[in-house]
matplotlib code that plots the C-alpha trace (Angstrom):
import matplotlib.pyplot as plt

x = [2.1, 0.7, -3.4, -5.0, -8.6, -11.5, -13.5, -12.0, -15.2, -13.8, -10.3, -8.5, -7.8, -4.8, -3.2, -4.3, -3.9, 0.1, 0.2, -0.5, 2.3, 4.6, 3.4, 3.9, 1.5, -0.9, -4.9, -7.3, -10.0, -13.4, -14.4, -17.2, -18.4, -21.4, -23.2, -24.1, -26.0, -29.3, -28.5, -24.6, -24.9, -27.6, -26.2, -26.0, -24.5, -20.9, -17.9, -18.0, -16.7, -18.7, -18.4, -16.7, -13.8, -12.9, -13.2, -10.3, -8.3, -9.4, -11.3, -11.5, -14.2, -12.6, -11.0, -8.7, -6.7, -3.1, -1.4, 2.1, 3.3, 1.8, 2.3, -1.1, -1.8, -5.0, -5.5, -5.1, -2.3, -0.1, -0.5, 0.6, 3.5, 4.7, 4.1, 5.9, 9.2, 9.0, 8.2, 8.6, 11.7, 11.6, 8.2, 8.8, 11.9, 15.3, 16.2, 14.7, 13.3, 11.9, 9.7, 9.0, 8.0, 5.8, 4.1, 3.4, 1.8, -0.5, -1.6, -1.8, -4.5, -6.1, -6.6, -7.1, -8.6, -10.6, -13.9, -14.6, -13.4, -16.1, -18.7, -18.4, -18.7, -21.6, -23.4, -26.3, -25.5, -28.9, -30.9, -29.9, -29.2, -26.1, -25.0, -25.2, -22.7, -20.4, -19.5, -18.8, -16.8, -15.1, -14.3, -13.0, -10.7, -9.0, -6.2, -4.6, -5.6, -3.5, -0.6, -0.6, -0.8, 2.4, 4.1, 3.1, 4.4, 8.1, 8.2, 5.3, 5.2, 4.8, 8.3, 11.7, 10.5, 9.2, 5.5, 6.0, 2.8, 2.4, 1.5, -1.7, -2.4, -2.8, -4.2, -7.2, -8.1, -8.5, -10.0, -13.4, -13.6, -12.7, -16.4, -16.3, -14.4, -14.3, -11.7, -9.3, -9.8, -7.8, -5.2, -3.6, -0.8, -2.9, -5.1, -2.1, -1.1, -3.8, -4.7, -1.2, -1.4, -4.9, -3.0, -0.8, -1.5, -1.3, -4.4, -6.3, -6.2, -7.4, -10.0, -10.9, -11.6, -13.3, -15.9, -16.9, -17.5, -21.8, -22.1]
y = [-48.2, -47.5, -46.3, -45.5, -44.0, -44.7, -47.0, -49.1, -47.4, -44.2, -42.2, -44.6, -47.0, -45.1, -45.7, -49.0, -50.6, -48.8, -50.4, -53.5, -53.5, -52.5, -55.3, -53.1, -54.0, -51.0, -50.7, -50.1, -47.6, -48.1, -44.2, -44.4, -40.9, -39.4, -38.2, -42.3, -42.2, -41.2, -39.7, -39.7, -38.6, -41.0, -42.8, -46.3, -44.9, -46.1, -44.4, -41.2, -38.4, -36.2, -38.6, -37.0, -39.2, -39.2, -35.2, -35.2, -36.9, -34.7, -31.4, -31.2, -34.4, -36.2, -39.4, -41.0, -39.7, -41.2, -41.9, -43.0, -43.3, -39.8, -38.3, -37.2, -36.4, -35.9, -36.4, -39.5, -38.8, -36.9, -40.0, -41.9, -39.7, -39.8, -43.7, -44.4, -42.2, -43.2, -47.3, -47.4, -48.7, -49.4, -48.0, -44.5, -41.9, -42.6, -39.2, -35.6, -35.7, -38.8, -37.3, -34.5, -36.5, -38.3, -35.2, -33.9, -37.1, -37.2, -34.1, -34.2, -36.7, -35.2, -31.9, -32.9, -35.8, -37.0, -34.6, -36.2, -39.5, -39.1, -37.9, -40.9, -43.5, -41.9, -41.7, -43.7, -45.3, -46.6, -42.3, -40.0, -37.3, -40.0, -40.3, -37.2, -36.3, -39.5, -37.7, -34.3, -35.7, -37.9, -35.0, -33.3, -36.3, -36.3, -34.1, -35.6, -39.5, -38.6, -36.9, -40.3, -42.3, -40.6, -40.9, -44.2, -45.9, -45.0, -47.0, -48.5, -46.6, -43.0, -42.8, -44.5, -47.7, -49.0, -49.6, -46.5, -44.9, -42.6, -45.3, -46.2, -42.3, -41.9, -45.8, -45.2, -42.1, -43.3, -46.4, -43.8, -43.5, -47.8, -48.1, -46.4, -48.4, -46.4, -44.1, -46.8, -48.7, -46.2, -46.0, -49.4, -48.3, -46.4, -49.6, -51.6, -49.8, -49.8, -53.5, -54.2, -52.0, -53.7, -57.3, -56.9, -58.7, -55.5, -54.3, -57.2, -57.8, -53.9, -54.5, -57.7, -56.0, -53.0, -55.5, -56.9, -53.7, -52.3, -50.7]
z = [35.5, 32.5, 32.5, 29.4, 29.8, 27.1, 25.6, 22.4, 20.6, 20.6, 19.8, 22.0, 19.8, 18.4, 21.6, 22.6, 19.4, 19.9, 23.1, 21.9, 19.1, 21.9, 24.2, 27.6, 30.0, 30.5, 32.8, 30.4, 32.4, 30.2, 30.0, 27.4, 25.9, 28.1, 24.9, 24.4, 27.5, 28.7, 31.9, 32.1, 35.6, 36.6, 39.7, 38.1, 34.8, 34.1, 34.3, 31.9, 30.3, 32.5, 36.0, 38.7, 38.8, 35.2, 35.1, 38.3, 35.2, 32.3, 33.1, 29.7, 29.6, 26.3, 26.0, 25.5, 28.5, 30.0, 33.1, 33.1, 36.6, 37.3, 34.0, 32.3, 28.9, 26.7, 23.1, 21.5, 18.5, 21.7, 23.5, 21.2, 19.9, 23.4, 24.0, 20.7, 21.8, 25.9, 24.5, 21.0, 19.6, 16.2, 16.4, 17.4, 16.3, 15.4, 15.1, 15.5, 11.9, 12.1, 15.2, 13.5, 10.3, 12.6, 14.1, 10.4, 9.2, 12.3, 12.3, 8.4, 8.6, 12.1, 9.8, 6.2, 6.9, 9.6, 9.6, 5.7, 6.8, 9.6, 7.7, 5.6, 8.3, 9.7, 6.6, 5.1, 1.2, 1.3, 1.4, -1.6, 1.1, 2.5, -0.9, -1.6, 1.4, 0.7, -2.8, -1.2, 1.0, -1.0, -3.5, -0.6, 0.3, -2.9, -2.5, 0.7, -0.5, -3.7, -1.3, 0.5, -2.6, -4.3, -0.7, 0.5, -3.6, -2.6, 0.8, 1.5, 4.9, 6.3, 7.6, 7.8, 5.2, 8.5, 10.0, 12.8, 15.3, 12.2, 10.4, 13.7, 13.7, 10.5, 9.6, 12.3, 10.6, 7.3, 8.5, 9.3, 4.7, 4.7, 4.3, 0.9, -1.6, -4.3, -2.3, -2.7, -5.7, -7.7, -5.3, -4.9, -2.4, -0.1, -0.3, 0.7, 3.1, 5.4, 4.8, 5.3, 8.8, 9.4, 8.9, 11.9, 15.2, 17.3, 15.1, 15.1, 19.2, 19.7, 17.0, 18.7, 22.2, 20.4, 18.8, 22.0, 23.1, 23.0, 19.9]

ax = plt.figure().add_subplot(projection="3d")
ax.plot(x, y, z, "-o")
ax.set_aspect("equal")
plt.show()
């Protein structure tokens, strides 16, 4: 069986909103990040990224993790690159390019994206210093915004005209710069896009178990 390790508050939700679109029945193991505890190795502290059991799983201490019937892997856009081929019909690759097409995309966004996108999320509109780094950041985010812009105005997805797990990888990753609209008001199919991704049941049941989740 299927185990995916991590709390929905965290990378995992590439994978377990995937799993969700591909309706395979999975354990969900709620590995939460030791940095949001006090004393992650307190001995009533829950299961974490430094706990004894979780590290037999992932020396490397980060989630999301997998285990599919005794296959491990780390890293949440590999997960889900591997879920989406093993699981994925229309989902995952037809064909050799389409995988590779996929790869590029996630890694595309994981790269040129996601440290800005962060930065973003975690930063305060309401202090001139949070401002200040929203507009740096955003600057920064032109370029590959405008590269999905042009790309995602042909088709209306990443790859094969067809909602794929580059569309989640790379969706999830924007979705850190969502809270800044200005990043998408002049780019109406990137703003499509990721409502449009964002509108899907799959989505909204992994964002639903995220939100019930301690903040």
């Amino acid at each position: 069986m299927l185990t995916i390790y991590g709390v929905y508050r965290s990378r995992a939700t590439r994978p377990l909103w995937l799993a969700e679109e591909l309706d395979i029945p999975f354990r969900h193991v709620p590995v939460i990040q030791a940095y949001r505890l006090p004393d992650p190795m307190a001995p009533d502290a829950p299961v974490n990224t430094l706990s004894p059991e979780f590290r037999s799983v992932n020396p490397m201490t980060m989630i999301p993790s997998m285990d599919d019937d005794g296959f491990v892997l780390h890293e949440s856009l590999a997960i889900s690159l591997y879920l989406a081929k093993k699981y994925g019909g229309e989902i995952g690759p037809k064909s050799i390019e389409e995988e590779a097409l996929m790869i590029q995309w996630s890694l595309f966004a994981a790269t040129g994206i996601e440290t800005n996108a962060l930065k973003i999320q975690s930063s305060n509109l309401e202090t001139e210093q949070g401002k200040a780094d929203i507009e740096v950041c955003a600057r920064s985010l032109k370029r590959p915004f405008d590269a999905l812009e042009e790309h995602l105005k042909a088709g209306g997805y990443l790859v094969g005209d067809r909602f794929t797990v580059a569309d989640i990888n790379v969706a999830e990753i924007v979705r850190y710069a969502q809270g800044y609209s200005p990043l998408f008001e002049g780019r109406p199919a990137l703003k499509a896009w990721i409502e449009k991704c964002q509108a899907r049941p799959g989505f909204k049941a992994m964002w639903e178990k995220r939100m019930a989740e301690p903040a």
